[in-house]
C-alpha positions as CSV (number, residue, x, y, z in Angstrom):
1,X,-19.3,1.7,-20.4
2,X,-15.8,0.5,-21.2
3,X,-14.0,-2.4,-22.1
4,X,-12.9,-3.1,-18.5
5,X,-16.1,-2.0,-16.5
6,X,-18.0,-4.1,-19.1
7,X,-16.3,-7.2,-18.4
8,X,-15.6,-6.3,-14.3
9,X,-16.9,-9.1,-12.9
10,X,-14.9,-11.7,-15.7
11,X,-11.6,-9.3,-14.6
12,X,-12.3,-9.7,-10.5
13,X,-12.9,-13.2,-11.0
14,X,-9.3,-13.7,-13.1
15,X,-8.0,-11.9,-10.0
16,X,-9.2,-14.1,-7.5
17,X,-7.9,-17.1,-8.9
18,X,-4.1,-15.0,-9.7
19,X,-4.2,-14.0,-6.1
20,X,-4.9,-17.3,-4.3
21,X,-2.4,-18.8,-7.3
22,X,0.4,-16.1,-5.9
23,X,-0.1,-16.3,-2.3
24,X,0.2,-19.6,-2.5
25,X,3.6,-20.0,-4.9
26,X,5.5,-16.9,-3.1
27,X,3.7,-16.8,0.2
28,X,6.8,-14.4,1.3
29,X,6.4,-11.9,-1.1
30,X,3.0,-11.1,0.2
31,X,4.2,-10.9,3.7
32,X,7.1,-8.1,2.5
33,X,4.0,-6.1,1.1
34,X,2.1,-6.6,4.0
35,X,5.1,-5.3,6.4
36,X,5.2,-1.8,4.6
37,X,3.1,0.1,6.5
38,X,2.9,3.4,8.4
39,X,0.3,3.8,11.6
40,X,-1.6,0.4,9.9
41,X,-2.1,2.4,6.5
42,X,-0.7,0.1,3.9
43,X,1.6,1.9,1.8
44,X,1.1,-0.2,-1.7
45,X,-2.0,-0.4,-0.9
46,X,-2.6,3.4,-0.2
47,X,-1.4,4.0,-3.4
48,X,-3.3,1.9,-5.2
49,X,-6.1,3.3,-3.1
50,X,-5.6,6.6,-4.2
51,X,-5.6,5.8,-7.9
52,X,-8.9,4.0,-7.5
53,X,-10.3,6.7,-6.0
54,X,-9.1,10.2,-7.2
55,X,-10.3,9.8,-11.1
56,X,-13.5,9.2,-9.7
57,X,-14.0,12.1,-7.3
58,X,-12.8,14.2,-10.2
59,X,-15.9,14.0,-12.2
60,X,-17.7,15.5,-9.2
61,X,-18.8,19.0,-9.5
62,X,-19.7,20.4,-6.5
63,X,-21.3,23.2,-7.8
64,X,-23.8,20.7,-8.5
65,X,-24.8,21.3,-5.5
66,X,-27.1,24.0,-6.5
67,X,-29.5,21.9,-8.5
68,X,-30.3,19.9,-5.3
69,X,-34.0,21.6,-4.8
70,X,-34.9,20.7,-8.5
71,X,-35.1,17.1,-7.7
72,X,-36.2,17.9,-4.0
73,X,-38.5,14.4,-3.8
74,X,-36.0,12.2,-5.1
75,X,-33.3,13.8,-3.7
76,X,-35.1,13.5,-0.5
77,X,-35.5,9.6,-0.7
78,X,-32.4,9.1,-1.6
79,X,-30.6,10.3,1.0
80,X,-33.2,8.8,2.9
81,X,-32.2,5.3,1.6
82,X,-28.5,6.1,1.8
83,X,-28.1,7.5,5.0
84,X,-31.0,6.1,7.2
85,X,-31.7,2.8,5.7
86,X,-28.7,0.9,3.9
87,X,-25.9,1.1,6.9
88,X,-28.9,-0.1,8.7
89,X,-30.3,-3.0,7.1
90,X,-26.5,-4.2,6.0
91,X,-25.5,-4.3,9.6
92,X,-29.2,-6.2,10.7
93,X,-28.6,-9.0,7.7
94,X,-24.9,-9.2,8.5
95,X,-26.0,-10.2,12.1
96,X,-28.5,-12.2,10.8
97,X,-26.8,-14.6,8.3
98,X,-23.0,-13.9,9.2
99,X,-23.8,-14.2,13.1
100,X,-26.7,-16.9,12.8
101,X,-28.3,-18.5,10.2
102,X,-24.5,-18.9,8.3
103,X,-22.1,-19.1,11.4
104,X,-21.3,-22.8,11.4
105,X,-19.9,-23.0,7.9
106,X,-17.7,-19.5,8.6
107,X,-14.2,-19.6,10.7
108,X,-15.4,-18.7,14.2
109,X,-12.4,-16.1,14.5
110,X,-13.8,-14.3,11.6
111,X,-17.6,-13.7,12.3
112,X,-17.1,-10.6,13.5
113,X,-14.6,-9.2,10.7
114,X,-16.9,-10.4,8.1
115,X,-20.2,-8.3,9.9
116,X,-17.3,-5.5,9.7
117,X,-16.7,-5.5,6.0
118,X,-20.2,-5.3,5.5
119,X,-21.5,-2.9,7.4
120,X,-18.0,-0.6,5.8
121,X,-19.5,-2.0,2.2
122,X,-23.0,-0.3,3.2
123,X,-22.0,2.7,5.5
124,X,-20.6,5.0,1.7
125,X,-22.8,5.4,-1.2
126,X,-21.0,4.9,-4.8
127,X,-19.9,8.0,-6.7
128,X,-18.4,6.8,-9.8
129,X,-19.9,3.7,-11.2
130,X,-23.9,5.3,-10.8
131,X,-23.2,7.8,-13.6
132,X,-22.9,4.9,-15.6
133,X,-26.2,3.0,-14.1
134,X,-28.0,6.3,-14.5
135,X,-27.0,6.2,-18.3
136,X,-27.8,3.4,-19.0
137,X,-31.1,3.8,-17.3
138,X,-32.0,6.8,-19.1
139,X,-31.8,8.6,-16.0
140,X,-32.0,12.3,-15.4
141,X,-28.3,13.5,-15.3
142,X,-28.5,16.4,-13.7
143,X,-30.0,15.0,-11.0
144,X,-27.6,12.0,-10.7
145,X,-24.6,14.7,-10.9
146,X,-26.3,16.7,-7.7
147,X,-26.7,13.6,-5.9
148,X,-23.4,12.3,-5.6
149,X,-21.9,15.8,-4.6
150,X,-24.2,16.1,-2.3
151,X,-24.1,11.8,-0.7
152,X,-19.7,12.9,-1.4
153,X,-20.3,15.9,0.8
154,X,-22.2,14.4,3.1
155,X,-19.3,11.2,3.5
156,X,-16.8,13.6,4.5
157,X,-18.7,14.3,8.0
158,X,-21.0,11.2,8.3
159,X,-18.9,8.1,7.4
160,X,-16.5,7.7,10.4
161,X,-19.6,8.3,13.0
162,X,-21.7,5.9,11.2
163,X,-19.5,3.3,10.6
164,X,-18.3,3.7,14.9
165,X,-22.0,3.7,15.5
166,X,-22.6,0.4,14.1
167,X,-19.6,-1.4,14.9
168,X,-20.9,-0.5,18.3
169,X,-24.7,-1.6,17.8
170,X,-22.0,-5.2,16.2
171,X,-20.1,-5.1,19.5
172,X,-17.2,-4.6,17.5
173,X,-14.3,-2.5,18.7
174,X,-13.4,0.8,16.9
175,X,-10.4,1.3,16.4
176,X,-10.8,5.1,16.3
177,X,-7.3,6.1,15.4
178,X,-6.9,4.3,12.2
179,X,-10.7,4.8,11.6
180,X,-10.3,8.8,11.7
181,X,-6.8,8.4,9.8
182,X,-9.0,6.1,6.8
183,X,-11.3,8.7,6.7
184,X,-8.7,11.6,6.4
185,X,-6.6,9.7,3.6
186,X,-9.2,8.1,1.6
187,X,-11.9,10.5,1.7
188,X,-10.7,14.2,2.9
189,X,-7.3,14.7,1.1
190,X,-9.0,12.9,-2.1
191,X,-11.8,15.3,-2.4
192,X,-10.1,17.9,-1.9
193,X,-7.0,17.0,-4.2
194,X,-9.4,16.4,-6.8
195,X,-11.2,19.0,-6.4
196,X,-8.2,21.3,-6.9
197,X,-7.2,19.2,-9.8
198,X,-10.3,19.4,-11.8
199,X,-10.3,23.6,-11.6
200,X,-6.8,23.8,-12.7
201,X,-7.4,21.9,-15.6
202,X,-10.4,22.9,-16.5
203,X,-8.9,26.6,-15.4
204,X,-6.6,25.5,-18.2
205,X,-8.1,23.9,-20.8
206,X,-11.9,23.7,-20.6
207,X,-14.0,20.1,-20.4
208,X,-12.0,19.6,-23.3
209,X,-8.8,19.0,-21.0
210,X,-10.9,17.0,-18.1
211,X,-12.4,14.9,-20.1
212,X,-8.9,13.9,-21.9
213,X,-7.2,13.8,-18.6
214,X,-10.2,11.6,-17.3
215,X,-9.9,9.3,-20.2
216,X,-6.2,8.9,-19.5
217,X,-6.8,7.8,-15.5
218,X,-9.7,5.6,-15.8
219,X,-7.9,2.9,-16.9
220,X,-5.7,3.6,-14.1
221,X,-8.0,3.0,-11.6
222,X,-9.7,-0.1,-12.8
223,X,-5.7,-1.4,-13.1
224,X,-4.8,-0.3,-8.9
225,X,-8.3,-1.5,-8.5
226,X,-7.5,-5.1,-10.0
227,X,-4.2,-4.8,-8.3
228,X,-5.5,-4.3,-4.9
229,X,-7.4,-7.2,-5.4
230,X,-4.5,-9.8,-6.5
231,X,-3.1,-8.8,-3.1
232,X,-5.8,-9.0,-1.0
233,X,-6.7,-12.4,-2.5
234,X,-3.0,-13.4,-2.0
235,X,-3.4,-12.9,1.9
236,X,-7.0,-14.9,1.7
237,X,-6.0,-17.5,-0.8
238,X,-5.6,-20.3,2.1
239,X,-8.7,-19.4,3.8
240,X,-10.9,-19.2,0.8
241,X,-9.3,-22.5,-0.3
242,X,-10.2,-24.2,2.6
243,X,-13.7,-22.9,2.8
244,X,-14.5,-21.4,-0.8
245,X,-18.2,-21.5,0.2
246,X,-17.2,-18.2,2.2
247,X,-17.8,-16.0,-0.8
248,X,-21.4,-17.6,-1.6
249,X,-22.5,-17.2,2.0
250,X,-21.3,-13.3,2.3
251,X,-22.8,-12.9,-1.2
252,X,-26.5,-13.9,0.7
253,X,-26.4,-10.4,2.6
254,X,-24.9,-8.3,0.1
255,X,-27.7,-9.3,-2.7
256,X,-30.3,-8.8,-0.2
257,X,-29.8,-6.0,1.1
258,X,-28.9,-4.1,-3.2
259,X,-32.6,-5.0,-4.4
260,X,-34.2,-4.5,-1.2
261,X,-32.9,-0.7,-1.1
262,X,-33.5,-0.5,-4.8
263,X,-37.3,-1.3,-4.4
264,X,-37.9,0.4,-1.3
265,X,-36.4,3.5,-3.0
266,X,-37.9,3.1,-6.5
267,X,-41.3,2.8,-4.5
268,X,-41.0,5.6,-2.4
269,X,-40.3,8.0,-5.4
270,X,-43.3,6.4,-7.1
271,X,-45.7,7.3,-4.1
272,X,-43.7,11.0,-3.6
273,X,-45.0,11.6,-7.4
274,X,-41.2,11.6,-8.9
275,X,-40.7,11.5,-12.3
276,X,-39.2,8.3,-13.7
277,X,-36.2,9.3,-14.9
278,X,-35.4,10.4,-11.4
279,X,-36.7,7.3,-9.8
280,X,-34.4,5.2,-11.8
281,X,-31.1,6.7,-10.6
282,X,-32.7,7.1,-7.1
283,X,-32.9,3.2,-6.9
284,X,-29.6,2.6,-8.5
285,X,-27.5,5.4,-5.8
286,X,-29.8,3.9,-3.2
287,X,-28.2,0.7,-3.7
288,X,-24.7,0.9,-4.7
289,X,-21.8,0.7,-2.6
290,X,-18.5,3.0,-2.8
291,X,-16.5,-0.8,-2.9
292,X,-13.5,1.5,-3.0
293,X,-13.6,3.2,0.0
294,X,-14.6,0.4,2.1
295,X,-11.9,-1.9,0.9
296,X,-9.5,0.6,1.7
297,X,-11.2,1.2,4.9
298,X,-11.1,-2.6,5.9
299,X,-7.6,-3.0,5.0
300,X,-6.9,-0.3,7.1
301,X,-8.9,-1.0,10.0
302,X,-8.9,-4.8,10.0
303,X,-5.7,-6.1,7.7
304,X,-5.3,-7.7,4.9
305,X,-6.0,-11.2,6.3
306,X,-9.4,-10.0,7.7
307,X,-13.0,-11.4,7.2
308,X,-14.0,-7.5,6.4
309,X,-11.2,-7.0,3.6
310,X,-12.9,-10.5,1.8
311,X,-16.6,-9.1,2.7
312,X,-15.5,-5.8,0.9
313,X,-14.3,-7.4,-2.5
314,X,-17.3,-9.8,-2.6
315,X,-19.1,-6.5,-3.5
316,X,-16.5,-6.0,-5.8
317,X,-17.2,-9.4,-7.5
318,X,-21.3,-9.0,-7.8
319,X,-21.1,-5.0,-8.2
320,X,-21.6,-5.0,-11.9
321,X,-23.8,-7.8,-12.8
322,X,-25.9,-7.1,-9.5
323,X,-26.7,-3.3,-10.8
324,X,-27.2,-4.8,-14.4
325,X,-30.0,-6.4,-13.4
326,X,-31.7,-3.5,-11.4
327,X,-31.0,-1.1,-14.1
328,X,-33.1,-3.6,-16.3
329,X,-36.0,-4.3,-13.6
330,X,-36.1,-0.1,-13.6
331,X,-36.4,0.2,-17.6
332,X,-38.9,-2.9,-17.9
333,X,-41.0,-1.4,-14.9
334,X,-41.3,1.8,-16.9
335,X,-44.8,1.5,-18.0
336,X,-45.9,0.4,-14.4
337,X,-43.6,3.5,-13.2
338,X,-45.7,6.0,-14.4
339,X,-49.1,4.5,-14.1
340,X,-49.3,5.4,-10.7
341,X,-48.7,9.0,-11.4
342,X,-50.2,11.3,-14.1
343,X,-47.4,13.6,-13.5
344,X,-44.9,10.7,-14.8
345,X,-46.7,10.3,-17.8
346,X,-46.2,13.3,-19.1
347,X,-42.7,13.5,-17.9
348,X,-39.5,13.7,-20.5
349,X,-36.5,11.6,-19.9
350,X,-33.4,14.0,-20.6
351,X,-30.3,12.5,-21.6
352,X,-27.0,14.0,-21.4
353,X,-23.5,14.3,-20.0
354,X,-23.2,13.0,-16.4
């Protein structure tokens, strides 16, 4: 892990307080940036977007694909947590604490926008960040490597109708234009672009070249993704100011719902008979969010000013420490992993690239 995703959470944090700090000394400046905009697709923001994004999907290999039956029972439950369970439960403890048990300390005007940004959080499992969970979980790589091109491949079809769905179930309105147009700019063309990318690089110069040219964008994205959030901040700074117990309270759901999918995942692999090293990064995809896409997706369907667009980066803030601490309840659980199985016990953790 590097400098920057080491320290994430200490960075987020410095950008919260230079955001509010901004917004507040050159509220107009803010309001400029928020005016350039095509069809409601920020255009700063889309570029930042894309910088944030694009490294990432180019460390997917899709030919990864083919591995998929070698890890059929984890593969199984994950996409089982990922797809069936997650959006789910997000969009149940979003109506739960945001709509009930929370409402009278949240903006009434923003009730439903915060439900939003959480069920967007939920609705796209993480790609980039879980190859580092998986190593440092001593995690099976090839099997974290054919999950996420399959869960990418699988977000490409399944994000847009799922996230309409429960925005529905919410009694939110879709706004289906700029819903279909998030999903064409921030997923689609991405994958695809990167895609192309990585074979004529590697067409060119071998791993050798990616991973230089990976090393070179990484920083990259963490800086757009820092970026993104000094603006957003700067259009939230007066709301959060006058109620900063918003964060805590959309925290609630968010932490709920990470070790919730963890354990129901990490136990469902343990009753399937998987091997431990599987389990592990099973848990960790189960439970991670693609914070990316759904802050781009909130901006675009919601605004910057928008309950969903704060819900979204409160994953950001918790995102690291939050999967710290499941990657260490899977390593100290080992022993108790493979207890339950005989097959676990005689199982070898490979390490290796992801």
């Amino acid at each position: 892990m590097s400098f920057f995703e080491r320290y994430l959470t200490i960075w987020v944090a410095l950008c919260i307080v230079a955001g509010i700090a901004f917004g507040q000394l050159a509220p107009g400046l803010f309001h400029v940036i928020g005016a350039l905009e095509i069809a409601k697709v920020n255009l700063p923001v889309a570029a930042l977007i894309w910088l944030m994004i694009v490294p990432m999907l180019i460390k997917i290999d899709f030919a990864a694909l083919g591995q998929v039956r070698a890890h059929w029972r984890g593969i199984g439950v994950t996409l089982f947590i990922n797809w069936a369970v997650k959006p789910f439960s997000m969009a149940l403890l979003g109506w739960l604490f945001i709509g009930h048990v929370f409402r009278p300390y949240l903006p009434p005007g923003q009730i439903d926008s915060y439900v939003a940004g959480l069920i967007l959080l939920a609705a796209a499992p993480c790609t980039a960040m879980v190859f580092v969970w998986s190593n440092l979980s001593r995690g099976e790589p090839h099997f974290t490597l054919s999950q996420v091109a399959l869960n990418d491949t699988i977000m490409v079809f399944a994000y847009a109708p799922l996230v309409a769905l429960l925005l529905g179930l919410s009694a939110i309105t879709v706004p289906w234009d700029t819903l279909a147009l998030s999903v064409a700019l921030y997923i689609v063309i991405p994958v695809i672009g990167a895609q192309l990318l990585r074979r004529a690089v590697l067409a060119s110069g071998g791993e050798a070249a990616l991973d230089r040219l990976l090393a070179w964008l990484q920083p990259l994205s963490l800086m757009a993704l820092l970026a993104t959030l000094v603006l957003l901040f700067g259009f939230q700074g007066e709301q959060i100011i006058a109620q900063p117990l918003i964060i805590g309270l959309l925290a609630v759901p968010i932490l709920i719902q990470v070790y919730f999918n963890a354990g129901l995942a990490y136990l469902l692999n343990r009753l399937a008979g998987e091997k431990h090293c599987v389990a592990g990064p099973s848990a960790l995809i189960g439970a991670s969010n693609f914070f990316e896409l759904a802050v781009a997706a909130a901006i675009s369907l919601f605004g910057f000013n928008s309950g969903a667009a704060l819900a979204t980066v409160v994953g950001v803030l918790i995102e690291v420490p939050v999967m710290l601490s499941v990657v260490w309840i899977v390593k100290a659980s080992q022993g108790w992993y493979e207890s339950g199985s005989p097959k676990n016990g005689a199982s070898e953790v490979r390490i290796g690239r992801s």
